[in-house]
N, C-alpha and C positions, 0 to 999 in steps of 0.2 A: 400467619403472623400472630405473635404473641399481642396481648392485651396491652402488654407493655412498650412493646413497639409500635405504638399507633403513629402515625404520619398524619397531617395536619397536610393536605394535597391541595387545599386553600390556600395557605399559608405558602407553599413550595414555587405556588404556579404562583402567587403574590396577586390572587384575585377574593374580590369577594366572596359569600356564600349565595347570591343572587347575581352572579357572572353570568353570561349569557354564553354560549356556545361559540361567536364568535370571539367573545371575547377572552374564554379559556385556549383557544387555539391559538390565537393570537398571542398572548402570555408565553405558550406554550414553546412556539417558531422562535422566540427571543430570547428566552433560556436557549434553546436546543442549540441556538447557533452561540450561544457566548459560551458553553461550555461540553462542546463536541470536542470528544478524541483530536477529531484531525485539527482544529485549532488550537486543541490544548496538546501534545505530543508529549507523550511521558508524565503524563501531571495526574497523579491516582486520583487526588481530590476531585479535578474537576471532570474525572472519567465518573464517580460515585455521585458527583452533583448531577450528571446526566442523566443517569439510569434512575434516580431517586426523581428531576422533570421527568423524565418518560412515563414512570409509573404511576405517576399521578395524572398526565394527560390524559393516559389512557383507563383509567376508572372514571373521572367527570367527562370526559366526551362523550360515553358511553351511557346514555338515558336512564337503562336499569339498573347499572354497575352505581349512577350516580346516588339513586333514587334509593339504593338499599344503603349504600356510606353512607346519605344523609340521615336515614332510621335509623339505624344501627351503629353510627360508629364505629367503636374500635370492633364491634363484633360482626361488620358488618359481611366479612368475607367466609364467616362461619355459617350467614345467613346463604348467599351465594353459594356453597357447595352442598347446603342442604335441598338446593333448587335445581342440583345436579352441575355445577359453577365449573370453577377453575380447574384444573388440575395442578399438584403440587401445591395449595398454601398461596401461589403467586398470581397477581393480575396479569393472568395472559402472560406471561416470560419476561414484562419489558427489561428485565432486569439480566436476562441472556441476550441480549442483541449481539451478531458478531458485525462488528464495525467494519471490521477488511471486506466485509462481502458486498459492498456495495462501490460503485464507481465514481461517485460523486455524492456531496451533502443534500445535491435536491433529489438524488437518488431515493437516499434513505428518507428523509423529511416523508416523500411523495407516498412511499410503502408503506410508514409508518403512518400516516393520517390516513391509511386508506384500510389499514390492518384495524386502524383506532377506530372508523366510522367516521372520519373529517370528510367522508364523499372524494379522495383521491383516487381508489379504484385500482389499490395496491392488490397483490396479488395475495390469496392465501384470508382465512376465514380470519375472526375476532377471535388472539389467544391461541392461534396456531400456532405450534412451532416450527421452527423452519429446524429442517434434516438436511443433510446433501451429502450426494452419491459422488467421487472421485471416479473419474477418466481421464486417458491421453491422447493427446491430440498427436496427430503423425500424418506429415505430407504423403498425399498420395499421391504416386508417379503418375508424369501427365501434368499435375496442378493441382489438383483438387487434395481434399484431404479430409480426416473423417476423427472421430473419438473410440474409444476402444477401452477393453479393462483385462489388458494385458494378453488379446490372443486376436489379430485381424482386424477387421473393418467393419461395420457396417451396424454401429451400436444407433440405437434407435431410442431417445431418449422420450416420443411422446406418447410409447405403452412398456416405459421402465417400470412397472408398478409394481415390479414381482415385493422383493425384500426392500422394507424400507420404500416402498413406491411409494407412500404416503404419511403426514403428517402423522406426529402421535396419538392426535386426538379424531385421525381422518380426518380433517379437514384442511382444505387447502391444496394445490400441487407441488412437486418434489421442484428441488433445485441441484443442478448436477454442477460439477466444478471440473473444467478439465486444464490442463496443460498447454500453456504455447508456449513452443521455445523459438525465439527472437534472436537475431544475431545484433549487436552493440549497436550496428549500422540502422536497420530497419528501426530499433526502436528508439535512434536520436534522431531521422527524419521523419519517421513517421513512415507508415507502408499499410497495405492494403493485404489480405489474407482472405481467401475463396474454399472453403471446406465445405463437408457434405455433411446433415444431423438426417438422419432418419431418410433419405435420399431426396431431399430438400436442400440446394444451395444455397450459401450463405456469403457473403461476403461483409467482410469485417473489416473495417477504416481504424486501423492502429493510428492513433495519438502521436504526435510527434514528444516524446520525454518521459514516457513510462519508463518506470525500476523493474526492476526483480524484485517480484513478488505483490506487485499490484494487478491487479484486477478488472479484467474488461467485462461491463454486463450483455448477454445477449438477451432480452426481455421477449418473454413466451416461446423461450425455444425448450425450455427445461422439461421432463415429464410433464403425465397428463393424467391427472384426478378422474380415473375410472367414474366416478361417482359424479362429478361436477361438470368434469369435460375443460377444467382450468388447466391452464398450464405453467408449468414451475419454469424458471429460468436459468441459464445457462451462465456461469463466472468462468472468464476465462484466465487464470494463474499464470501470469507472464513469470518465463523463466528464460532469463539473457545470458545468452552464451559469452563464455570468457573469448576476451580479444587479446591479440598479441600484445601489443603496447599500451593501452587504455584499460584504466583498473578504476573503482571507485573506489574513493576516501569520504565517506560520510555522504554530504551532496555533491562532493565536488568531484571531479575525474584527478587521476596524477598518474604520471608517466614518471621513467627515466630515461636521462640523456646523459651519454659517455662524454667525458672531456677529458684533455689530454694534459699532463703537469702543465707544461710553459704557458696552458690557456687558463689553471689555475691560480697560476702566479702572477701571470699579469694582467690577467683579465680577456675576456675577447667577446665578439660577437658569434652567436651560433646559429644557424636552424633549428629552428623547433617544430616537430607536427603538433598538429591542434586537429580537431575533427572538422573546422573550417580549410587546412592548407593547411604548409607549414608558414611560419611567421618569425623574424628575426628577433632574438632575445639577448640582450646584454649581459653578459656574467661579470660578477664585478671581479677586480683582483682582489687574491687572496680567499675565494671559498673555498668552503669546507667540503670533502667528499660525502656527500650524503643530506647536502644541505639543499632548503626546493626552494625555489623563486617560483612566484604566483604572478600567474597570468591571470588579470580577471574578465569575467566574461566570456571566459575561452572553453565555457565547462559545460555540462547538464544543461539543458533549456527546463523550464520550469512544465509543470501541464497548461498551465494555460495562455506559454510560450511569450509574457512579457518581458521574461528576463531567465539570463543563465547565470550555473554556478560559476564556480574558478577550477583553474588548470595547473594542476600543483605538478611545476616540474622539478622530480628530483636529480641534482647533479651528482654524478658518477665518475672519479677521478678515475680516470683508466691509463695505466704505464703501456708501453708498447710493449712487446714481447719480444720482437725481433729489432734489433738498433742495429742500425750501419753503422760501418766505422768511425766517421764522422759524427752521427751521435752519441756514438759510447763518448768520446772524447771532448763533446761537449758536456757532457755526464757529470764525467770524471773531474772538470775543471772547478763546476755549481758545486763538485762534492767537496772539493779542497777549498774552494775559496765561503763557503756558506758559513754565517757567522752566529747563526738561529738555533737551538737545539729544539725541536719538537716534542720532546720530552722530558723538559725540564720539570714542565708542573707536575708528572706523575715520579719523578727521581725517587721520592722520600716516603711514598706508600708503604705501611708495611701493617701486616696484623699482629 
């Protein structure tokens, strides 16, 4: 860090210069929660206000890290790496956190005070970086099932230490990431999953409302810090398989449902599937092909299952293909006597 970019971690964390340890933690827990990722979603600012708390928790939490910023000031980490300190210029990485890798906010909180010296008993040394090793997960016949990196069975993640088995700085254990692929079903009730790490059974309690692309932690299944005897943990990468009829729209699920002219014209009552049953839906007269009526409630369950999204179903004007005689000639009648032209408003386009 340049002279010129000093940070005032006092000022950040909004405590005094004679803050007391609990009392910078404390600070610390009420930033982190008003300006986390997952509560801020898309918001750079308040992704930059987090990592800017972090890095400051973690210099004053830290006795010596505090003791030399408090001598030194802005020079104070020039002091620290002449003491054999940080690596890169930065206090311990806070400013690399990958936010998707953890399951939950008390997840990360609890890793992160324990990374920091708050006494949580997070895994991995002070200023370790965290690595991690990609695997796939693949049922194995019978039940059971295992990780692998792309050839068999029977990957053994708690003497992975060969490449990359350890932290950059050594210190700390590895963290592997593998693969579960979920069917639509499993991961809107929720389901249970028995695989094998190292020929150690496991069984894993899938969440009722994980997406694609979230994250299950298995804690201390990850490699094992030849040196320490720690052990890294396991992220399991949900990957949901596509379903016939059910598709996501953002949070909400949406479907389509065929309906036939004379139900667009005058309207009608239809069935609809929903992941609950199907359930009766009113089409008004006069929609449009392509147009969704929202079913709410009928969508996503949230994670922590107090409430679902909505069920965007989109209407599909579907003509018959084959008319009996009778219909052609009902056809023909709507076509002669129809007094509407459908395309009046586009008549007079022209470039």
């Amino acid at each position: 860090m340049a002279a010129t970019d000093f940070k005032d971690y006092y000022a950040i964390l909004g405590v005094s210069k004679k803050a007391d340890a609990d009392e910078i933690k404390k600070a610390f827990r009420k930033l982190a929660r008003k300006y986390h990722p997952d509560v801020n979603p898309d918001d750079k600012a308040a992704e930059a206000k987090f990592k800017e708390v972090s890095e400051a928790y973690e210099v004053l939490s830290d006795k010596e890290k505090r003791t030399k910023y408090d001598q030194f000031g802005q020079y104070w980490q020039q002091a620290s790496r002449a003491g054999g300190g940080m690596p890169n210029g930065a206090p311990g990485g806070a400013a690399g956190f990958d936010f998707g890798a953890y399951g939950s906010f008390d997840d990360f909180i609890n890793e992160l005070l324990g990374r920091m010296g708050g006494g949580f008993g997070g895994p991995g040394g002070a200023g370790g970086a965290r690595r991690s090793q990609s695997y796939s997960y693949q049922q194995r016949p019978g039940g059971g099932a295992g990780f692998n990196t792309g050839g068999g069975f029977g990957f053994d993640p708690r003497t992975a230490g060969g490449s990359g088995g350890r932290s950059a700085s050594g210190r700390g254990p590895l963290d592997q990431e593998a693969e579960l692929k979920l069917s639509m079903s499993e991961a809107f009730r929720g389901a249970q999953k028995r695989f094998s790490i190292g020929g150690e059974s496991v069984t894993v309690s899938i969440p009722a409302g994980v997406k694609d692309g979230s994250k299950i932690r298995l804690k201390g299944k990850g490699a094992r810090n030849p040196q320490t005897q720690q052990r890294g943990d396991v992220y399991l990468k949900v990957n949901l398989l596509p379903h016939g009829f059910f598709s996501f729209d953002g949070n909400n699920l949406t479907c389509e449902v065929p309906i036939a002219p004379d139900e667009a014209a005058l309207g009608a009552k239809v069935s609809v599937p929903t992941p609950d049953g199907n359930v009766t839906v009113s089409v008004p007269a006069g929609v449009k092909s392509g147009q969704s009526l929202r079913l709410r409630g009928k969508g996503w369950p949230s994670k922590k299952g107090a409430d679902r999204s909505d069920l965007l179903v989109k209407v599909i004007i579907t003509p018959p293909k084959d008319l009996s005689a009778e219909e052609k000639a009902l056809y023909e009648k709507i076509r002669e006597s129809r007094t509407s032209d459908p395309r009046s408003a586009i008549a007079n386009n022209t470039l």
